[in-house]
mmCIF file of the N, C-alpha and C atoms, coordinates in Angstrom:
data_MODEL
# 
_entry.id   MODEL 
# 
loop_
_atom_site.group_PDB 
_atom_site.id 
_atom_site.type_symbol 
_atom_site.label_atom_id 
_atom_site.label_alt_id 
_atom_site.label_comp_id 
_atom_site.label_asym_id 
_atom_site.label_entity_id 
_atom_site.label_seq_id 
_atom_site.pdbx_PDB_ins_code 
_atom_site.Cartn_x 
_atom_site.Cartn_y 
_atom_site.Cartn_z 
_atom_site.occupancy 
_atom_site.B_iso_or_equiv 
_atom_site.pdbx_formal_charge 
_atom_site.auth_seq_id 
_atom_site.auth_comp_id 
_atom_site.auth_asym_id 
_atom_site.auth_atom_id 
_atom_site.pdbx_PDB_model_num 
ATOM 1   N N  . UNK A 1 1  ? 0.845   -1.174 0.000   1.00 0.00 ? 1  UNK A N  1 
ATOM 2   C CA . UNK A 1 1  ? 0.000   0.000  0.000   1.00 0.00 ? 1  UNK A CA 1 
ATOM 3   C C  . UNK A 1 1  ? 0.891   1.238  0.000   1.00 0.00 ? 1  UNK A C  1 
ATOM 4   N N  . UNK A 1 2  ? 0.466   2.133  -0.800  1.00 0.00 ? 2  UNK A N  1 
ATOM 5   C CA . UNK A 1 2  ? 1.003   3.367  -0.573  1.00 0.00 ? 2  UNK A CA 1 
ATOM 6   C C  . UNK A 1 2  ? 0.464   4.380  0.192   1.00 0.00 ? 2  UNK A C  1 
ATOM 7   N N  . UNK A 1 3  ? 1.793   5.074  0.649   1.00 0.00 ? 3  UNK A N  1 
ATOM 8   C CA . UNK A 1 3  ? 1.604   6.119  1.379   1.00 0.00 ? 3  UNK A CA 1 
ATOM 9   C C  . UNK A 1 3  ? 0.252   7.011  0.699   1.00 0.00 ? 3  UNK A C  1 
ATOM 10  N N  . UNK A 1 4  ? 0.483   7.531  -0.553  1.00 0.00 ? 4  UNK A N  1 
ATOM 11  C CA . UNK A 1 4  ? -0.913  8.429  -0.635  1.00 0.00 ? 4  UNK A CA 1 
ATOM 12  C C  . UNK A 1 4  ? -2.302  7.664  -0.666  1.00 0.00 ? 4  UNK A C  1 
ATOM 13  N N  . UNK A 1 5  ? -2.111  6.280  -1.260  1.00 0.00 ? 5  UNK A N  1 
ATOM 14  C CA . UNK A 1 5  ? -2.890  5.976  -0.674  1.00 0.00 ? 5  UNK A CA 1 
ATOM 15  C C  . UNK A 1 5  ? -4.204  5.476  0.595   1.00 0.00 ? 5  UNK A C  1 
ATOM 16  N N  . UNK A 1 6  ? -3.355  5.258  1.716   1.00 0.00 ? 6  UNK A N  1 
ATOM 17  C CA . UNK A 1 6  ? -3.577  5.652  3.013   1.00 0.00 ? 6  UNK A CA 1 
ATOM 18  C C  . UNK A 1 6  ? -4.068  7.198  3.000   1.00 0.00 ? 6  UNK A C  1 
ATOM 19  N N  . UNK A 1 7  ? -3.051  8.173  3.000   1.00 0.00 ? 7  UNK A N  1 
ATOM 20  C CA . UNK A 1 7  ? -3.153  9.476  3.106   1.00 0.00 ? 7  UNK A CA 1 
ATOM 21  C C  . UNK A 1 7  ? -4.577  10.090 2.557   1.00 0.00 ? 7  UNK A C  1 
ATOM 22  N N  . UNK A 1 8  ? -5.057  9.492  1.315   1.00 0.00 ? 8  UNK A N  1 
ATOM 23  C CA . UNK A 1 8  ? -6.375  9.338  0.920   1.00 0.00 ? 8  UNK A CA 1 
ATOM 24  C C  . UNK A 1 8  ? -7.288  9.105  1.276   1.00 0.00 ? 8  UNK A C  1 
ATOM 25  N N  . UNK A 1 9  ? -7.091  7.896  2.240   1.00 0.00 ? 9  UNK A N  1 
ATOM 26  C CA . UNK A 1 9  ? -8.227  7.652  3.199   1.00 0.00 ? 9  UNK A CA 1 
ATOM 27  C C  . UNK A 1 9  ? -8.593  8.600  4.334   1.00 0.00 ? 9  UNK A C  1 
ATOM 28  N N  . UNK A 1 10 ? -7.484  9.064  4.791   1.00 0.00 ? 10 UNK A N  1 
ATOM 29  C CA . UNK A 1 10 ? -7.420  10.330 6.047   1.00 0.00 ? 10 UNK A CA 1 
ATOM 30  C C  . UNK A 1 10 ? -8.056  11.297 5.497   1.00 0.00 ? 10 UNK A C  1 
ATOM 31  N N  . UNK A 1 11 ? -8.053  11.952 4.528   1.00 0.00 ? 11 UNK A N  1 
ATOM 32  C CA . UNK A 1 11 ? -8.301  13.341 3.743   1.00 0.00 ? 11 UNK A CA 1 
ATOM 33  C C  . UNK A 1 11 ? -9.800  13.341 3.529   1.00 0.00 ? 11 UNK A C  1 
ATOM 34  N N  . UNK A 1 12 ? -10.002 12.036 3.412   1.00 0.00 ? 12 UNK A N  1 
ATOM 35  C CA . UNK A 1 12 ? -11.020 11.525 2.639   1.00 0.00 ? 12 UNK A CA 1 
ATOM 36  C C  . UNK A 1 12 ? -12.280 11.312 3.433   1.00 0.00 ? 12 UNK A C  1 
ATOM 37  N N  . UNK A 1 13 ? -12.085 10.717 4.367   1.00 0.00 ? 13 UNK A N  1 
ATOM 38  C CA . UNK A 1 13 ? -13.066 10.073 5.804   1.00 0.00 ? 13 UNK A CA 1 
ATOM 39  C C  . UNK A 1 13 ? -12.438 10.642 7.209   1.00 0.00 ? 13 UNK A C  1 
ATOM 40  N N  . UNK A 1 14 ? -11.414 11.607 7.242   1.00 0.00 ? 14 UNK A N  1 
ATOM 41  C CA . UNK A 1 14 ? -11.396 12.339 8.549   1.00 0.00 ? 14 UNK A CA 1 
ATOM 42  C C  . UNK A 1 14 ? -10.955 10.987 9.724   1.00 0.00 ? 14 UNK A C  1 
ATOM 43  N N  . UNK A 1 15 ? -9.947  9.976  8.746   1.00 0.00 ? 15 UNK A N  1 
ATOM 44  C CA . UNK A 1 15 ? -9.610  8.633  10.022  1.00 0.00 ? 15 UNK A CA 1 
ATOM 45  C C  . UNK A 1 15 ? -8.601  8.757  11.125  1.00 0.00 ? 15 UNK A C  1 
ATOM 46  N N  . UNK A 1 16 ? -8.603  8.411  11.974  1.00 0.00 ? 16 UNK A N  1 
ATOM 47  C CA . UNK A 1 16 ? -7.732  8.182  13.271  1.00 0.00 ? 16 UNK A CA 1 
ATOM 48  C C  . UNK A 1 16 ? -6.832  7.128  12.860  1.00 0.00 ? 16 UNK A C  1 
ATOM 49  N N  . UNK A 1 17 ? -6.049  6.801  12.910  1.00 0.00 ? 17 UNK A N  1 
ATOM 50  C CA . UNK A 1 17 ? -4.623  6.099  12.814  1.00 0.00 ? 17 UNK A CA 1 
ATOM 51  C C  . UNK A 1 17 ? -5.759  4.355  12.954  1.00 0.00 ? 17 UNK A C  1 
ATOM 52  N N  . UNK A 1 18 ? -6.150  4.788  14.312  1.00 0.00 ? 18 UNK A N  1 
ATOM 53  C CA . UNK A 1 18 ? -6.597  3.004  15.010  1.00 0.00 ? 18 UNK A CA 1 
ATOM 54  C C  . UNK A 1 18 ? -7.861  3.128  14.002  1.00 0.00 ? 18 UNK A C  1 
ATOM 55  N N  . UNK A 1 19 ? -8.678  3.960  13.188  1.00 0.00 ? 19 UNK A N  1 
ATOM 56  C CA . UNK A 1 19 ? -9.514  3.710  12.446  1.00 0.00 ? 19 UNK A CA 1 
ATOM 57  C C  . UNK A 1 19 ? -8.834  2.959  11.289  1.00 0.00 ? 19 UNK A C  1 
ATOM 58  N N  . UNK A 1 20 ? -7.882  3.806  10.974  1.00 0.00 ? 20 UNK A N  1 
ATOM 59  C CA . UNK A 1 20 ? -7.229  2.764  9.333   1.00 0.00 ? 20 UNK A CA 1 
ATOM 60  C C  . UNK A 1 20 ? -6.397  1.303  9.516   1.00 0.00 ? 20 UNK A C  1 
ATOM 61  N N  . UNK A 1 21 ? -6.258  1.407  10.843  1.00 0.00 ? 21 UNK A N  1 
ATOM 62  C CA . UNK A 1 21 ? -5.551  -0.068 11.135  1.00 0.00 ? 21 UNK A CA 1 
ATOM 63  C C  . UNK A 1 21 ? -6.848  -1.050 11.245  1.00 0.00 ? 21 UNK A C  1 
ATOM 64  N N  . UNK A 1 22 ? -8.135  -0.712 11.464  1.00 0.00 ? 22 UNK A N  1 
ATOM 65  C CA . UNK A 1 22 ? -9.762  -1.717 11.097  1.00 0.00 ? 22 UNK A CA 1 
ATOM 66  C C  . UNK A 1 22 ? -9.847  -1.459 10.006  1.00 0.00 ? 22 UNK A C  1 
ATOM 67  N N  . UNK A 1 23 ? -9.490  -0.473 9.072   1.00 0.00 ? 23 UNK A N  1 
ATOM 68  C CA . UNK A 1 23 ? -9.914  -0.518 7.674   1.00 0.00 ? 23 UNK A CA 1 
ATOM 69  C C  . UNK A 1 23 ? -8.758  -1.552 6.664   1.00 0.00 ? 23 UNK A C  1 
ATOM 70  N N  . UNK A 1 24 ? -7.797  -1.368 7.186   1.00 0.00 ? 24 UNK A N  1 
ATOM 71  C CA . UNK A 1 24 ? -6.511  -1.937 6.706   1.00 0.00 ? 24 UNK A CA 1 
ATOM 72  C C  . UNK A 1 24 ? -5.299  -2.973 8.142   1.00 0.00 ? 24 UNK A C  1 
ATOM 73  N N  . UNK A 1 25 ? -6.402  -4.228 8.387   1.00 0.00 ? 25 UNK A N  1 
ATOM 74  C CA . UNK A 1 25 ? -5.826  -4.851 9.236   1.00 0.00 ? 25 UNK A CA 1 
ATOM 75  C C  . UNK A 1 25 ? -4.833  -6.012 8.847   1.00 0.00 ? 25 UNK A C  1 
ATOM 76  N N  . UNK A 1 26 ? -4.339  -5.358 7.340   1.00 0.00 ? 26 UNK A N  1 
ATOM 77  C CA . UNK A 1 26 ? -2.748  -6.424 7.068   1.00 0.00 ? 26 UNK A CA 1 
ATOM 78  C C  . UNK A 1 26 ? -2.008  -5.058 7.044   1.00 0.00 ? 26 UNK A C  1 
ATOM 79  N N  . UNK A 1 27 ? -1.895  -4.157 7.844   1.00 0.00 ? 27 UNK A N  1 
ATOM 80  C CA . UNK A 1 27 ? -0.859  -2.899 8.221   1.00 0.00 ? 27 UNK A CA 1 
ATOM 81  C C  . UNK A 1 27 ? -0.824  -3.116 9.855   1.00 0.00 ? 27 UNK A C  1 
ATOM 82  N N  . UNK A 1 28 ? 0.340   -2.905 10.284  1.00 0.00 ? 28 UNK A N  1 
ATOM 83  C CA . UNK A 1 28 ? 0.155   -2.312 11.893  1.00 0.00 ? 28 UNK A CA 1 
ATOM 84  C C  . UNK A 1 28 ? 0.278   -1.321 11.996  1.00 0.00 ? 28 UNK A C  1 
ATOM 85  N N  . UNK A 1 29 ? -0.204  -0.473 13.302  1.00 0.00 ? 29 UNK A N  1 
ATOM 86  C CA . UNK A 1 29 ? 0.018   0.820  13.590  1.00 0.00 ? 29 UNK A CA 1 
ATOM 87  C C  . UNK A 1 29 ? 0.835   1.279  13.698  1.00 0.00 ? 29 UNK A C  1 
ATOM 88  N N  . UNK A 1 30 ? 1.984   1.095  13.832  1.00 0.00 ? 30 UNK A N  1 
ATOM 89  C CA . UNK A 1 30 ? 3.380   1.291  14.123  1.00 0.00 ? 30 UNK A CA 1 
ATOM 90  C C  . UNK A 1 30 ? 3.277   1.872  12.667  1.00 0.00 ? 30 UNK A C  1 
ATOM 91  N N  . UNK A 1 31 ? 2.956   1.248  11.490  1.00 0.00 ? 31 UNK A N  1 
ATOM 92  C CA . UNK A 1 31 ? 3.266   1.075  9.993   1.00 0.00 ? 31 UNK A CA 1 
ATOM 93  C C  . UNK A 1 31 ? 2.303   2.576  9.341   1.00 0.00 ? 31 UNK A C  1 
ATOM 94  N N  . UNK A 1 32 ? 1.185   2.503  10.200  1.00 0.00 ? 32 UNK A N  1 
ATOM 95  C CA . UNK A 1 32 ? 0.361   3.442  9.740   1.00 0.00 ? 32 UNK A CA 1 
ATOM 96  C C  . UNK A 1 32 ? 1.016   4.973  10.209  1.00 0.00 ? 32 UNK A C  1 
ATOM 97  N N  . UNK A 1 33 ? 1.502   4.855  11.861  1.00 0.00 ? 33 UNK A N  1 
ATOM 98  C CA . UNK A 1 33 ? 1.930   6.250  12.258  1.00 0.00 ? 33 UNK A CA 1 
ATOM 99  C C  . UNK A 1 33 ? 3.413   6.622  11.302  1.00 0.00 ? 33 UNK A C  1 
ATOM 100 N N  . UNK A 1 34 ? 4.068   5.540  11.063  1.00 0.00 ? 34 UNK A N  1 
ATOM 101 C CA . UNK A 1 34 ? 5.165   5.914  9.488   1.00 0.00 ? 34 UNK A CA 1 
ATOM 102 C C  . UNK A 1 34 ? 4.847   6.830  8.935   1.00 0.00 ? 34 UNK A C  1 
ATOM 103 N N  . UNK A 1 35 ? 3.985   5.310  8.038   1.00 0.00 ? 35 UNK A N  1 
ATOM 104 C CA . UNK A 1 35 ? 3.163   6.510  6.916   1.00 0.00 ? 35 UNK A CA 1 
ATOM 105 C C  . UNK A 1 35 ? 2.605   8.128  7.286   1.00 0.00 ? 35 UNK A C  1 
ATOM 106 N N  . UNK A 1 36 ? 2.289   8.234  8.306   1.00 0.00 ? 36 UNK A N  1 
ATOM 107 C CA . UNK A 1 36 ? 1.479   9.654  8.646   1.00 0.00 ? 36 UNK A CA 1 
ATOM 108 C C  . UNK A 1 36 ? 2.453   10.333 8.404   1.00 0.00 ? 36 UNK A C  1 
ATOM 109 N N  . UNK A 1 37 ? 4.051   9.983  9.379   1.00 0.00 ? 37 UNK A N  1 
ATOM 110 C CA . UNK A 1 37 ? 4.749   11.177 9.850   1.00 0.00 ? 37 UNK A CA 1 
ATOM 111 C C  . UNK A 1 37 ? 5.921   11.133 8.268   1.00 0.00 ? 37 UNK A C  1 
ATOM 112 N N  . UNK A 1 38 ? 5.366   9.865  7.685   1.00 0.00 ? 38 UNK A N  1 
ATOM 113 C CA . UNK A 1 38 ? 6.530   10.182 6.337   1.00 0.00 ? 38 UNK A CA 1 
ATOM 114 C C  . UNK A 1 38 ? 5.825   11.335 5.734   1.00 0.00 ? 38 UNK A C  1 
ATOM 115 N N  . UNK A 1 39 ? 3.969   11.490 5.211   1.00 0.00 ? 39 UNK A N  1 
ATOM 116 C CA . UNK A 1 39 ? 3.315   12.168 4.752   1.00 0.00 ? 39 UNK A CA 1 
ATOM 117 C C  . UNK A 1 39 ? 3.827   13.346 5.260   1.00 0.00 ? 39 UNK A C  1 
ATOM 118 N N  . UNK A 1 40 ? 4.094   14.158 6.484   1.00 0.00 ? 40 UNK A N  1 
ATOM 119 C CA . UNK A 1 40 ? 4.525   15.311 7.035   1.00 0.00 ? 40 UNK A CA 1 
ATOM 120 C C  . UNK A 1 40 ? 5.316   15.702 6.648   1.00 0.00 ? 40 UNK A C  1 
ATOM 121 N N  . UNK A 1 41 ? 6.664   14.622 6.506   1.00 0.00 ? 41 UNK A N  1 
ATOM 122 C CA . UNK A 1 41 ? 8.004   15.129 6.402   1.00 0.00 ? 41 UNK A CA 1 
ATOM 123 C C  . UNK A 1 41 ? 7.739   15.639 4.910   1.00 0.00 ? 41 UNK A C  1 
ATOM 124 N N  . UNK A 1 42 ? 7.001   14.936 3.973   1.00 0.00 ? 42 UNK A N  1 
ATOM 125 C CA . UNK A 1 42 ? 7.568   15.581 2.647   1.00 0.00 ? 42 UNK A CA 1 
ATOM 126 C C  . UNK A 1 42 ? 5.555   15.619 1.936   1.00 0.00 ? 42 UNK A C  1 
ATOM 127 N N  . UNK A 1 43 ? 5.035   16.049 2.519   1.00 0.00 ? 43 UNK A N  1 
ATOM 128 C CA . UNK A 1 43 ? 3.656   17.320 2.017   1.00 0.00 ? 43 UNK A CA 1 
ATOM 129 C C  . UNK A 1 43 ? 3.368   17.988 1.028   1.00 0.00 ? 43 UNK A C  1 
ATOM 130 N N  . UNK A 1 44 ? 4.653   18.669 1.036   1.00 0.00 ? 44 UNK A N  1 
ATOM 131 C CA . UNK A 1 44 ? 4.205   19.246 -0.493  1.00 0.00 ? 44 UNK A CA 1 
ATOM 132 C C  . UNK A 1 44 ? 4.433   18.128 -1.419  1.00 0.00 ? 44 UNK A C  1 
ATOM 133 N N  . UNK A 1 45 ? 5.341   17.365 -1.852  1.00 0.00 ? 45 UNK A N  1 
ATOM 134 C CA . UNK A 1 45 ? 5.769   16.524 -2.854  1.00 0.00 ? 45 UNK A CA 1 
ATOM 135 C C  . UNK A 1 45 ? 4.893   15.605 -2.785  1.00 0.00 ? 45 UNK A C  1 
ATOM 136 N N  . UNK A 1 46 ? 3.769   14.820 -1.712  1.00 0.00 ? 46 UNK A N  1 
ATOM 137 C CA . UNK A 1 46 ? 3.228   14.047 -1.953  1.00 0.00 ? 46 UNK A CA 1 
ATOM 138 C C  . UNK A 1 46 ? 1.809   14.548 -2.334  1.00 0.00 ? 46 UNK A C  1 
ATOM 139 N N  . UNK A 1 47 ? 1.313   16.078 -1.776  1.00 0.00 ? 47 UNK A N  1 
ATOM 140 C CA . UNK A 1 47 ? -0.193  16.809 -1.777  1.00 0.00 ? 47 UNK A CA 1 
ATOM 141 C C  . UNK A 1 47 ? 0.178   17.196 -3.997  1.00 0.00 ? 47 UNK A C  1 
ATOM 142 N N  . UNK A 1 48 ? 1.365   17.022 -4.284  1.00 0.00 ? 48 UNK A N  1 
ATOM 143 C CA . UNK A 1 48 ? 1.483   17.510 -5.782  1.00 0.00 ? 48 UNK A CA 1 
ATOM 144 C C  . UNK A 1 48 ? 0.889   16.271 -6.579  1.00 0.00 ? 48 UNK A C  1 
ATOM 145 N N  . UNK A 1 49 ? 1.528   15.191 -6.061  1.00 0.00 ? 49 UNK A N  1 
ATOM 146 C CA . UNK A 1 49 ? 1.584   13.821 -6.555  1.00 0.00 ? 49 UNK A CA 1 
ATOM 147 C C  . UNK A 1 49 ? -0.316  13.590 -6.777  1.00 0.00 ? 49 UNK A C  1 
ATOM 148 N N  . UNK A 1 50 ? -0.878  13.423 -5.654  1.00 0.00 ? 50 UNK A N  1 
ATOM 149 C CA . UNK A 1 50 ? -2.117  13.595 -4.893  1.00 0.00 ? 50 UNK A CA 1 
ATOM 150 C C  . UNK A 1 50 ? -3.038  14.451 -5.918  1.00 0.00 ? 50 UNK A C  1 
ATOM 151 N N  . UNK A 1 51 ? -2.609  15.694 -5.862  1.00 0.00 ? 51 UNK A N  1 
ATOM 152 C CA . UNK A 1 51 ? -3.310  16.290 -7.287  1.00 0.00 ? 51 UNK A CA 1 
ATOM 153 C C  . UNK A 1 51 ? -3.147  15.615 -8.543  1.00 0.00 ? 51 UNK A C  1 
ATOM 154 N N  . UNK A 1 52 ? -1.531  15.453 -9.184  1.00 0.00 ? 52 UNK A N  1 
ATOM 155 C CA . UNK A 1 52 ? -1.848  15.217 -10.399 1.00 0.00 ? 52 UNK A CA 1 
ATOM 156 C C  . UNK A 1 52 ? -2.543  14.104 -10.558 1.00 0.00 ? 52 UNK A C  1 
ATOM 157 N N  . UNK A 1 53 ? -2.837  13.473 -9.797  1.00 0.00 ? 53 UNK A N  1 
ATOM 158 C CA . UNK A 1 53 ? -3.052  12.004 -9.921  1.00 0.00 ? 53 UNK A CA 1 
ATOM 159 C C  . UNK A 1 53 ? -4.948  11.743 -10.098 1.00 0.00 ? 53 UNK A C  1 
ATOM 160 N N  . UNK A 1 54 ? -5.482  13.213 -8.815  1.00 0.00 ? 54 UNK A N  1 
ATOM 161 C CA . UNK A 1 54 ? -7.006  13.240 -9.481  1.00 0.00 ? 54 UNK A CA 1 
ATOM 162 C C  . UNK A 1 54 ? -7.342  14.033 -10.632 1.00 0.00 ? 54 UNK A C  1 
ATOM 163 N N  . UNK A 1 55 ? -6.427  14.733 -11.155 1.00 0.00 ? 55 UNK A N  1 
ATOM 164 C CA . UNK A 1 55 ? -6.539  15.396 -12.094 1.00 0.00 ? 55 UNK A CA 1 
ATOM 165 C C  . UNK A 1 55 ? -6.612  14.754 -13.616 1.00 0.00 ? 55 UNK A C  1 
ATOM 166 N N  . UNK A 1 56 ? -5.365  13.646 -13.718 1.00 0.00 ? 56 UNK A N  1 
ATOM 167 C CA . UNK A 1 56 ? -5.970  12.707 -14.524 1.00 0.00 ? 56 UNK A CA 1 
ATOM 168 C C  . UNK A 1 56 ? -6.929  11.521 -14.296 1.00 0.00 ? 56 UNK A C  1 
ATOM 169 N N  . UNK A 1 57 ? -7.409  11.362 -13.320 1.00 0.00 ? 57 UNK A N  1 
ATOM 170 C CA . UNK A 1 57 ? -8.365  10.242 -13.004 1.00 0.00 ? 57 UNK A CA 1 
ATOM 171 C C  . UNK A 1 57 ? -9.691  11.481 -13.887 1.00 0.00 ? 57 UNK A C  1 
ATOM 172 N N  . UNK A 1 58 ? -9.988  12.447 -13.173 1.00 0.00 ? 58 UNK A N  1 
ATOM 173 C CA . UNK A 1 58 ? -10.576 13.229 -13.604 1.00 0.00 ? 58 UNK A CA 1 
ATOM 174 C C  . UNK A 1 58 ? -11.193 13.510 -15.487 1.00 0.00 ? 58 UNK A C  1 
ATOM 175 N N  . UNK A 1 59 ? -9.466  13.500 -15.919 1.00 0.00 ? 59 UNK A N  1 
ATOM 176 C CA . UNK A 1 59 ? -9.209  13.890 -17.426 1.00 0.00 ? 59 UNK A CA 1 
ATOM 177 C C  . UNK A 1 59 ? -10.159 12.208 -17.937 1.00 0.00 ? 59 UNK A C  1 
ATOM 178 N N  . UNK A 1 60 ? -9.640  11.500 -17.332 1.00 0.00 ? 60 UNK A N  1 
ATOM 179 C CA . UNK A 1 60 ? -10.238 9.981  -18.035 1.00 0.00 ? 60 UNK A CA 1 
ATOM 180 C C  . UNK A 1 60 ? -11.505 10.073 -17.821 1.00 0.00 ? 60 UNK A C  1 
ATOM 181 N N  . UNK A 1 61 ? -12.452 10.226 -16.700 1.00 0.00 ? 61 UNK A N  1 
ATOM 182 C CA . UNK A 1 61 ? -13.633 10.092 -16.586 1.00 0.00 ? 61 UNK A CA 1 
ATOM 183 C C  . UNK A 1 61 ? -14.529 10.839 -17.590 1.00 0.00 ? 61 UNK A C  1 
ATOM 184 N N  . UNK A 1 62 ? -14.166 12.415 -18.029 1.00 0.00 ? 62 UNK A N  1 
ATOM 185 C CA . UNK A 1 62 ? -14.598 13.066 -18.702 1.00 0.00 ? 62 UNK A CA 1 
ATOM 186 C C  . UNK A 1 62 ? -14.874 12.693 -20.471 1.00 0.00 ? 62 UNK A C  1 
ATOM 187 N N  . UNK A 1 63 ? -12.966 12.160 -20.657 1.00 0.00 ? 63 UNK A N  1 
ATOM 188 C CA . UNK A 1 63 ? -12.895 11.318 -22.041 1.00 0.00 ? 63 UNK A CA 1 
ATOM 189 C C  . UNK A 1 63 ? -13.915 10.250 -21.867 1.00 0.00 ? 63 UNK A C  1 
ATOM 190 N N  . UNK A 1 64 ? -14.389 9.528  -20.749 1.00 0.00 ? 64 UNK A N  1 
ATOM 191 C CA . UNK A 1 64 ? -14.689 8.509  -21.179 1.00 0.00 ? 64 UNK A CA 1 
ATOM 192 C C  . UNK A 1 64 ? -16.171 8.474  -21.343 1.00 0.00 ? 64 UNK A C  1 
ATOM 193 N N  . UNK A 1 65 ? -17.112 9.510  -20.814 1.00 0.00 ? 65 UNK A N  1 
ATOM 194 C CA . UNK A 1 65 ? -18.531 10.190 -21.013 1.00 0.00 ? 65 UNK A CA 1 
ATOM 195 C C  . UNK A 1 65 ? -19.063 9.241  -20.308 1.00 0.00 ? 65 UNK A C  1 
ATOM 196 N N  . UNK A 1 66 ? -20.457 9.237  -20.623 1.00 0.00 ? 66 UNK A N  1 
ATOM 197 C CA . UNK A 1 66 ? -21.331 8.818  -19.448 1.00 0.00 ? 66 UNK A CA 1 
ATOM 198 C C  . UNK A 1 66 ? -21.722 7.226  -19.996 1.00 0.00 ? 66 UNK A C  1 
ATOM 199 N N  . UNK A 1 67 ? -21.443 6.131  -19.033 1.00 0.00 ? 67 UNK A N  1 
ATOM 200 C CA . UNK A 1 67 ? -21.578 5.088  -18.893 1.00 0.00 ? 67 UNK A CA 1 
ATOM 201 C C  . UNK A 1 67 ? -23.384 4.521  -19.689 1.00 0.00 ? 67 UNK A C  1 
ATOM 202 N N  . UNK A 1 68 ? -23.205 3.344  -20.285 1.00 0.00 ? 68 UNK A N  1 
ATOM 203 C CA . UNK A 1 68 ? -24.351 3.122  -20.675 1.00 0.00 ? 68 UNK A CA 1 
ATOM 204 C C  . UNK A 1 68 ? -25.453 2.911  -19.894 1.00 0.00 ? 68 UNK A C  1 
ATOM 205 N N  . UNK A 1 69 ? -24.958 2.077  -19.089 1.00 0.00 ? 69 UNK A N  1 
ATOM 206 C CA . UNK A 1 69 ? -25.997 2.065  -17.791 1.00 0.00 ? 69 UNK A CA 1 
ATOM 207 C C  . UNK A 1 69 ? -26.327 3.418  -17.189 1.00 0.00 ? 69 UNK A C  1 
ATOM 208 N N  . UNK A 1 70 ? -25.271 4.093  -16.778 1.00 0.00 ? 70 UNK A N  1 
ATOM 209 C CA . UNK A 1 70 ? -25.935 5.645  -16.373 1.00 0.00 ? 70 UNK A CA 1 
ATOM 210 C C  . UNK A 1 70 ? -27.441 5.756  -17.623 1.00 0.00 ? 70 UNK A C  1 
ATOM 211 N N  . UNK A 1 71 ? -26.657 6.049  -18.454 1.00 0.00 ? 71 UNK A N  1 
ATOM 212 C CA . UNK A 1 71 ? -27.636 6.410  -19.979 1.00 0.00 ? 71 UNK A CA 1 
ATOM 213 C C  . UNK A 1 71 ? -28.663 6.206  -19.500 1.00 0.00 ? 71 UNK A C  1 
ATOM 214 N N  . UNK A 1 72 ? -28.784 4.587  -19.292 1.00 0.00 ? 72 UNK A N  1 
ATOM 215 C CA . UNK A 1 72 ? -30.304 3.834  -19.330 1.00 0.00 ? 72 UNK A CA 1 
ATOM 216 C C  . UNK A 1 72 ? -31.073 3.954  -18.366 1.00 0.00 ? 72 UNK A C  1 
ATOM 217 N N  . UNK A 1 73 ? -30.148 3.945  -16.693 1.00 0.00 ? 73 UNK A N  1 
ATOM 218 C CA . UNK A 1 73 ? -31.013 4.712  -15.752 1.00 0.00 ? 73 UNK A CA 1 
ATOM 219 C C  . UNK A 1 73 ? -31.311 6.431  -15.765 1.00 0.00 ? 73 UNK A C  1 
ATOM 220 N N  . UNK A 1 74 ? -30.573 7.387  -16.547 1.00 0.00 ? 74 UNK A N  1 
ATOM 221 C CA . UNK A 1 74 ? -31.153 8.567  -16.435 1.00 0.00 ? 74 UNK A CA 1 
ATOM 222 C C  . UNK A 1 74 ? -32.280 8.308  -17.556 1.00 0.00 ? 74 UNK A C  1 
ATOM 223 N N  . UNK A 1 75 ? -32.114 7.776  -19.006 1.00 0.00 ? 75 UNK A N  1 
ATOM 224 C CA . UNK A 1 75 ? -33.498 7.396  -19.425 1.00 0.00 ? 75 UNK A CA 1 
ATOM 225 C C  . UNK A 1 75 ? -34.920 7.363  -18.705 1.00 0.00 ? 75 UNK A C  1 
ATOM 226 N N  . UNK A 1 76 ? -34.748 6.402  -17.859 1.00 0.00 ? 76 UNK A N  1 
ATOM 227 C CA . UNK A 1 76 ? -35.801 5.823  -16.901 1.00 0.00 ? 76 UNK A CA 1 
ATOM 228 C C  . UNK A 1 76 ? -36.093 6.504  -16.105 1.00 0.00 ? 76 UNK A C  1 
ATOM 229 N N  . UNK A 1 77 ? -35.251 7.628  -15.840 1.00 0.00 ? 77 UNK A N  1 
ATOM 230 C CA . UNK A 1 77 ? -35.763 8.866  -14.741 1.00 0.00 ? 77 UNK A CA 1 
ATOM 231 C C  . UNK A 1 77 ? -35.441 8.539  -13.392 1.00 0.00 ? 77 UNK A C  1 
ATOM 232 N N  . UNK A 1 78 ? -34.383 7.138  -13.561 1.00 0.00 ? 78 UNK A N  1 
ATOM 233 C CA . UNK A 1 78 ? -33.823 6.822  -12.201 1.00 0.00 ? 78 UNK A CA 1 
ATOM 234 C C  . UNK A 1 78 ? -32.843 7.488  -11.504 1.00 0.00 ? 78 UNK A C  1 
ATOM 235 N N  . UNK A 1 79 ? -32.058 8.174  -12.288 1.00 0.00 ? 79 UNK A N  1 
ATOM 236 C CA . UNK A 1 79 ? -31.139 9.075  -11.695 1.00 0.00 ? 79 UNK A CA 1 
ATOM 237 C C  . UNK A 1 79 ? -30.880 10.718 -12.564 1.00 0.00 ? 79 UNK A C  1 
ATOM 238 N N  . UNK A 1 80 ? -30.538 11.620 -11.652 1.00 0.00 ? 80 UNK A N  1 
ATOM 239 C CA . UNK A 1 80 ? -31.017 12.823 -12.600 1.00 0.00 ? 80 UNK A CA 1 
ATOM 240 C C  . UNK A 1 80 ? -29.082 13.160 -13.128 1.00 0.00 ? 80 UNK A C  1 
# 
């Protein structure tokens, strides 16, 4: 697992260390407070990483338009 990935989860759901060690119980805490205080030491370089990274998740979703199933449930008036 990666560090931003963890770090994702924190940002993400507001977790406590002993929360991500129940979400992720093949890590120990020892492993998780690492990860936190590696995230600190170097912040900017990983909050850059972190962006570019939804930025193209982003770029793909857009290229990739709206799912057929979406289609068929906004058809149906199931989802707006």
């Amino acid at each position: 697992m990666k560090v931003v990935e963890l770090i994702t989860s924190v940002k993400a759901y507001q977790l406590s260390p002993e929360e991500l060690l129940e979400i992720y119980p093949h890590l120990t805490l020892s492993k998780i407070y690492s990860a936190l205080a590696y995230y600190w030491d170097n912040k900017q370089e990983l909050d850059t990483d972190m962006q570019r990274r939804f930025e193209y998740a982003e770029k793909l979703r857009l290229e990739a338009g709206e799912s057929p199933l979406a289609k068929k449930l906004r058809d149906r008036g199931l989802i707006k």
